[in-house]
C-alpha positions in Angstrom: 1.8 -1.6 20.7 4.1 0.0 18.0 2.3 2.0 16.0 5.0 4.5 14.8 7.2 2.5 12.9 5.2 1.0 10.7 2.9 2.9 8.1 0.6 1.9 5.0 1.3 3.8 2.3 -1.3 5.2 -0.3 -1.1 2.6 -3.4 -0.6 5.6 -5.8 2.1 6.8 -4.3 3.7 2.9 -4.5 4.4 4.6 -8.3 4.8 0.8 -9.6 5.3 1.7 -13.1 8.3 4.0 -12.2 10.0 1.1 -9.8 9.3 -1.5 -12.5 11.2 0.9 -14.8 13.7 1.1 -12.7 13.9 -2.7 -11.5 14.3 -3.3 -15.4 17.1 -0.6 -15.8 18.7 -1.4 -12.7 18.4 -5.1 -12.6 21.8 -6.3 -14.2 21.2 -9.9 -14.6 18.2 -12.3 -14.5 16.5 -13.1 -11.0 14.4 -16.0 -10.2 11.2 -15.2 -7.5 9.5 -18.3 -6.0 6.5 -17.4 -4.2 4.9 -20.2 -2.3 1.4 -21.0 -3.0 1.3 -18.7 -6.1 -1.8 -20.4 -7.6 -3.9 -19.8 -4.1 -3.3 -23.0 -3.1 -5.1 -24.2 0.3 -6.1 -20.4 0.7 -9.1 -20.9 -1.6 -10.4 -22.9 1.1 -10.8 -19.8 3.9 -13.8 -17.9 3.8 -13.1 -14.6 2.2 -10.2 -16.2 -0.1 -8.1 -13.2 0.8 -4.4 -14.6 0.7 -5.7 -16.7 -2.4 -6.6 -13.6 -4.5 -3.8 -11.6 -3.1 -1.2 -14.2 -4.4 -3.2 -14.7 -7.9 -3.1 -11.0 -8.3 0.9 -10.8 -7.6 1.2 -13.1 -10.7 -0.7 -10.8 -12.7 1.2 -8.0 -11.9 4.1 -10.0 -12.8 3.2 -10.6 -15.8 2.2 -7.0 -16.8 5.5 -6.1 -15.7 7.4 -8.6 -17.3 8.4 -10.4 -14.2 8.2 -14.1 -13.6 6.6 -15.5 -10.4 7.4 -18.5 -9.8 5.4 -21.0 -8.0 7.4 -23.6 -5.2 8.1 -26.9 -7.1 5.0 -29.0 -7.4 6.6 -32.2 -7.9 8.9 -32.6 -5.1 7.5 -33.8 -1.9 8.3 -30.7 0.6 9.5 -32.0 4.1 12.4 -32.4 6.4 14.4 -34.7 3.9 13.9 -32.3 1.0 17.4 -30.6 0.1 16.3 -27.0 0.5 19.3 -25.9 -1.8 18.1 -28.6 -4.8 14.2 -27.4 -4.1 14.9 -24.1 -4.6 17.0 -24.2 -7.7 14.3 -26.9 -9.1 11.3 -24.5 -8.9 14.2 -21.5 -10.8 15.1 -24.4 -13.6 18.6 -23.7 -13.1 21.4 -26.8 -12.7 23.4 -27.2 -9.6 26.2 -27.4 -11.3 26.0 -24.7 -13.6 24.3 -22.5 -10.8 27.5 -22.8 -8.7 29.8 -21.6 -12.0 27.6 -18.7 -12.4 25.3 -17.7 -9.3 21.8 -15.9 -10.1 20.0 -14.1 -7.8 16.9 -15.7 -5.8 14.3 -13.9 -4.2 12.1 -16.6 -2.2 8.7 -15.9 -0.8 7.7 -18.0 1.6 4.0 -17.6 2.4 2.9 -20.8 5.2 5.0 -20.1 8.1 3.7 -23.3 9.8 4.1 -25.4 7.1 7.4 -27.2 9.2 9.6 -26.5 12.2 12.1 -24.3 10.6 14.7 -24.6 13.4 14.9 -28.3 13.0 16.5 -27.8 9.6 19.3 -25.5 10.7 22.0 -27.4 9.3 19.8 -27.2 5.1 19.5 -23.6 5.8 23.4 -22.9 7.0 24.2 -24.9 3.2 21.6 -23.0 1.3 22.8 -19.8 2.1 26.4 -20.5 2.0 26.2 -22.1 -1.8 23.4 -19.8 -3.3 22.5 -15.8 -4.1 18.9 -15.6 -2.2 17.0 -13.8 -0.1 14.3 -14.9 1.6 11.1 -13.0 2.6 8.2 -14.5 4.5 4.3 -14.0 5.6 3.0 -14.2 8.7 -0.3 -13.6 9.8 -1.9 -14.6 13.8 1.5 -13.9 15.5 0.2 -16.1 18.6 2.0 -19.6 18.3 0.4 -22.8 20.9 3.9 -25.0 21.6 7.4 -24.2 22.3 8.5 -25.9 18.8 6.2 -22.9 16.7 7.5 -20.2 18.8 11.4 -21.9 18.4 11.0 -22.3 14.8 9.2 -18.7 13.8 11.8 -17.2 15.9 14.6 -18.8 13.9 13.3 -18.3 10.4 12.6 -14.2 11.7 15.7 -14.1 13.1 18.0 -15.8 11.3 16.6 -16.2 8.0 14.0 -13.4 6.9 15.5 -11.0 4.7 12.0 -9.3 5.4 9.1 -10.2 7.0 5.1 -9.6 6.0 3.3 -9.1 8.7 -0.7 -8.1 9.1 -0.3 -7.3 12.6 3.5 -5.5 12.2 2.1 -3.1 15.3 2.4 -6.0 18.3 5.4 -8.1 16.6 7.5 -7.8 19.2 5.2 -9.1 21.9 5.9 -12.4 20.2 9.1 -12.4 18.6 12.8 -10.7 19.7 15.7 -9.5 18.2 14.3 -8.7 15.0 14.8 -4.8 13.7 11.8 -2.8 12.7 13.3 -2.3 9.5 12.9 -5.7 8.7 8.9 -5.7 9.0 6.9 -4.8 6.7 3.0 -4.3 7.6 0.2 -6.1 5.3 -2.5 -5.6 6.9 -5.7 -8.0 5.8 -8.0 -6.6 3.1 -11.3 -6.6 1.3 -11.7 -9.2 -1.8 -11.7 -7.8 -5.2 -15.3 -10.0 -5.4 -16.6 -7.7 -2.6 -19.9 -5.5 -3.8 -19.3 -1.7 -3.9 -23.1 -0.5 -3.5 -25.0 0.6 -0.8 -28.2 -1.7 0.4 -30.3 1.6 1.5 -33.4 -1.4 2.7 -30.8 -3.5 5.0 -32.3 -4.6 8.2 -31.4 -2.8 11.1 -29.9 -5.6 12.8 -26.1 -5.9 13.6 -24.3 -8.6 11.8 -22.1 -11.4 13.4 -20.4 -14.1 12.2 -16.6 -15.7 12.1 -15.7 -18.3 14.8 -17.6 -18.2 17.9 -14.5 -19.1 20.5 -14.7 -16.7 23.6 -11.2 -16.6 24.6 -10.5 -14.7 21.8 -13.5 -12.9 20.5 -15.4 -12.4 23.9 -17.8 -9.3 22.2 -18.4 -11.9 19.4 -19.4 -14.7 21.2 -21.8 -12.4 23.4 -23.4 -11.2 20.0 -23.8 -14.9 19.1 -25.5 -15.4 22.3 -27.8 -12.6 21.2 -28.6 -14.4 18.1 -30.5 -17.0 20.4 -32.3 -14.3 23.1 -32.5 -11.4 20.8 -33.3 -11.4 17.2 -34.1 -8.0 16.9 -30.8 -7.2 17.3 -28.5 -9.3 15.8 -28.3 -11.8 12.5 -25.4 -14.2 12.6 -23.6 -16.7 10.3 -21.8 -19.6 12.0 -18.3 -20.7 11.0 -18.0 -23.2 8.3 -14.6 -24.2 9.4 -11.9 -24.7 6.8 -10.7 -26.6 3.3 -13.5 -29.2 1.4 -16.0 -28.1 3.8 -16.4 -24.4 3.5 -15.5 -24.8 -0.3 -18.5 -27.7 -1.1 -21.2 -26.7 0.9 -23.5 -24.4 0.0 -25.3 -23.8 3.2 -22.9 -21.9 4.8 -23.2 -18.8 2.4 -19.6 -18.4 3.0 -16.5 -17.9 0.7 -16.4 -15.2 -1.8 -19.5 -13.2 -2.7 -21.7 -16.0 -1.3 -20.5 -14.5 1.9 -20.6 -10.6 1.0 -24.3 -11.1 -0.4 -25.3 -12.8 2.5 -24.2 -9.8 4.7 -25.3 -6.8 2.6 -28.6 -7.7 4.7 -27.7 -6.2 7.3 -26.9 -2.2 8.3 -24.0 -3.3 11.3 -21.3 -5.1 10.9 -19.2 -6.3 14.4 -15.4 -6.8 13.8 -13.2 -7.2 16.7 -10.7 -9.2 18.6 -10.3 -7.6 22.0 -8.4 -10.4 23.5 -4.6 -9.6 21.1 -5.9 -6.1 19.4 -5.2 -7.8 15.7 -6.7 -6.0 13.0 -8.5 -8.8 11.3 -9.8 -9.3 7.7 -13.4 -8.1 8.8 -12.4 -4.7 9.4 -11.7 -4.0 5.8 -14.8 -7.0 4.5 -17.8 -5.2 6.3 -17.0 -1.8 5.0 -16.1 -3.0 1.7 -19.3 -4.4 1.1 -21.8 -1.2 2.5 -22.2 -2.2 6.6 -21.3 0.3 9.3 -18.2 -1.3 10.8 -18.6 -1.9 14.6 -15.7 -2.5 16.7 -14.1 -1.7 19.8 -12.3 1.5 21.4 -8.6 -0.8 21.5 -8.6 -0.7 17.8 -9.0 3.2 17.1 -5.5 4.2 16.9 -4.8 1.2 14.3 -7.7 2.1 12.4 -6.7 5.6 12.7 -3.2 4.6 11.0 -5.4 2.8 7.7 -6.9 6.2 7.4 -10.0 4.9 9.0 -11.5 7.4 11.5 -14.1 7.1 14.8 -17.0 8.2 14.6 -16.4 8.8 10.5 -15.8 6.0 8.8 -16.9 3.3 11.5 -18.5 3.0 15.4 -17.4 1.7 18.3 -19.5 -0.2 21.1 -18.6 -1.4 25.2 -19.2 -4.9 25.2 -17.8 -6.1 28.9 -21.3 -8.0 29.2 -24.6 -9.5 27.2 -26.8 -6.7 28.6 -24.2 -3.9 28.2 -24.3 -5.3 24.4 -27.9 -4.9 24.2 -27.8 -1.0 25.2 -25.0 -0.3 23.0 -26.8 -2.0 20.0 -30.0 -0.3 20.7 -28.2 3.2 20.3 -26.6 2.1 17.4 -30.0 1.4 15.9 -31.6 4.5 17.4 -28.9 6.9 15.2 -30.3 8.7 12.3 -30.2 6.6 8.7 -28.9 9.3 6.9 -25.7 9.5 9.2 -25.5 5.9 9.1 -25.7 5.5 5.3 -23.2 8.8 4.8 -20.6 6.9 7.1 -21.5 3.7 5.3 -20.6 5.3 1.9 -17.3 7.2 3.5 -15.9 4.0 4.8 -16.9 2.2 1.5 -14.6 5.0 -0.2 -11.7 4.8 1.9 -11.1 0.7 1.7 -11.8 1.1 -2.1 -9.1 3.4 -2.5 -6.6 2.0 -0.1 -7.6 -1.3 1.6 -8.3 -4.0 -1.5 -6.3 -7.1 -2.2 -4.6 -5.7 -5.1 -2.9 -3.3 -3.1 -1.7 -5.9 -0.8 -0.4 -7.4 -3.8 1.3 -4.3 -5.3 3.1 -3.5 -1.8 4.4 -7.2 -2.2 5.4 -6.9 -5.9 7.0 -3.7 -4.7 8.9 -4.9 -1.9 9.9 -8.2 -3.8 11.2 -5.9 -6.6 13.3 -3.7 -4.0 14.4 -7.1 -2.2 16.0 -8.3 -5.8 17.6 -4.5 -6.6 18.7 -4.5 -2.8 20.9 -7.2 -4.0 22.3 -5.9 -6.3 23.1 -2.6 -5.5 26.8 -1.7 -5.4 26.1 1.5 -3.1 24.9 2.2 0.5 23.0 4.9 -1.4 21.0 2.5 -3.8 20.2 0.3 -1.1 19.0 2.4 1.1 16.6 3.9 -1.8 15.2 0.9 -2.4 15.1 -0.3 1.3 12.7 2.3 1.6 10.3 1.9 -1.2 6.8 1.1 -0.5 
């Protein structure tokens, strides 16, 4: 685990009306971005819509700064036969001919990393970047990868391709992936939804909440709490998994995706979030909180926490959960602790993601970076570029 290189920075001191000031005064000719999935696309159909609000909001930001974000080209069928080099000048507008005459700058995002096997269109990539001006970033969320072809073609679009790389788990890249710099990462961690309810329900039950998927190879404390959902239900409340796209979206039942999901938890005082088996920081870290519950997690995730500004003991609790009955001590101490602590670490940790952890300041570090990408470009000086390198 690398927590040293990689920081989150304060949104304020991003400063994105000075770097939009200076993208516009420094910027010497027109850039086209592309961002993949720029309308939300298939994110709308995950439970907390996070990615889908986070991309949404980059447009808006766009806009207020009087950038365009493009979205991929809806009308061309996007597979291994696609010309990559035709695609992307499609979704910018611009001629092939006339591009090649007089080359404009492209700054790509690419936001579904599994969307195709990279590697296998080696010889599309080697054309595109010989014949156009672009730079392409990407996002990448679980690093984990199930087949030799995922790991082969992540590795070759990191490696190879990635002018810089998004990453929610930046910390334990390089248990997956080699050969990449630091510098090239970027950390984006998850974060709460805009639609999330900053208030305080003082008459929650004093139960701990539980929900996500219940799979025990990678969320063993999880699926221990479901079991207590059965055997114990003074002690826990959970919410099954709805699983993914029409189904989550359509059905009502489920209490799940946007504030159907944050109302439903604001019942409860406790909140678990953990995934003990990898240490990634996931999206519930930053959800419970958001929405009034006493985050719960485990002692591998202090230090990360610790480097979102998030503190033990202060902003959230931490349980041992090696077994079902070791879980049922450490949730009857949590319930034994004084209200008034509870509530005042409740309302601390509320603060803190507020002011730091929300999907529009994912979105501003992106329209940052994407901004320094396009002026890294087209700087003329080691000077300018390493300026802008740095920003954000």
């Amino acid at each position: 685990m690398d927590l040293r290189s990689y920081s989150v920075c304060h949104p304020k001191t991003l400063s994105l009306d000075k770097l939009t000031a200076y993208y516009h005064q420094y910027s010497k000719q027109q850039v086209c971005f592309l961002i993949e999935h720029l309308d939300g696309g298939p994110w709308w159909s995950y439970v907390t819509q996070e990615f889908a609000e986070i991309l949404t909001h980059l447009e808006e930001l766009g806009i207020r700064s009087n950038i365009t974000y493009r979205p991929f080209p809806q009308h061309i069928k996007f597979d291994y036969q696609t010309n990559l080099t035709r695609y992307f000048l499609n979704g910018c507008h611009f001629d092939e001919h006339a591009y090649i005459q007089n080359k404009v700058l492209i700054v790509v995002l690419i936001w579904d990393v599994n969307s195709l096997l990279w590697h296998r269109m080696h010889h599309q990539w080697s054309s595109l970047l010989e014949k156009l001006r672009i730079r392409i970033t990407i996002f990448i969320d679980d690093l984990h990868f199930t087949t030799k072809n995922s790991f082969s073609s992540r590795q070759y679009l990191f490696q190879s391709i990635a002018s810089e790389i998004f990453s929610t788990y930046a910390y334990i890249f390089h248990n997956y992936y080699f050969n990449i710099s630091s510098s090239k990462i970027t950390w984006l961690p998850h974060a709460a939804s805009s639609l999330s309810y900053h208030t305080i329900n003082r008459s929650a039950e004093n139960l701990l909440f539980v929900s996500g998927a219940n799979l025990f190879e990678w969320y063993p404390c999880r699926s221990r709490g479901y079991l207590l959902c059965r055997i114990r239900k003074d002690l826990t409340a959970c919410l099954k998994h709805p699983g993914y796209a029409e189904t989550m979206k359509n059905d009502s039942s489920y209490f799940y995706g946007g504030r159907r999901y944050f109302s439903y938890m604001k019942q409860y005082v406790f909140g678990l979030g953990t995934c003990q088996s990898v240490h990634y920081a996931i999206a519930k870290l930053f959800e419970l909180p958001a929405n009034g519950l006493a985050l719960v997690t485990t002692n591998d995730l202090i230090p990360i926490l610790e480097r979102l500004h998030l503190y033990h003991n202060e902003h959230f609790l931490t349980i041992k959960c090696s077994s079902v009955n070791q879980l049922i001590k450490e949730i009857v101490r949590l319930q034994s602790l004084s209200k008034d602590t509870i509530d005042n670490m409740r309302l601390k940790s509320q603060e803190v993601v507020y002011e730091r952890h929300l999907i529009q300041h994912r979105a501003e570090l992106l329209h940052a970076r994407l901004m320094a990408q396009a002026l890294i470009a087209m700087s003329s000086s080691d000077n300018e570029r390493t300026k802008w390198e740095q920003w954000g």
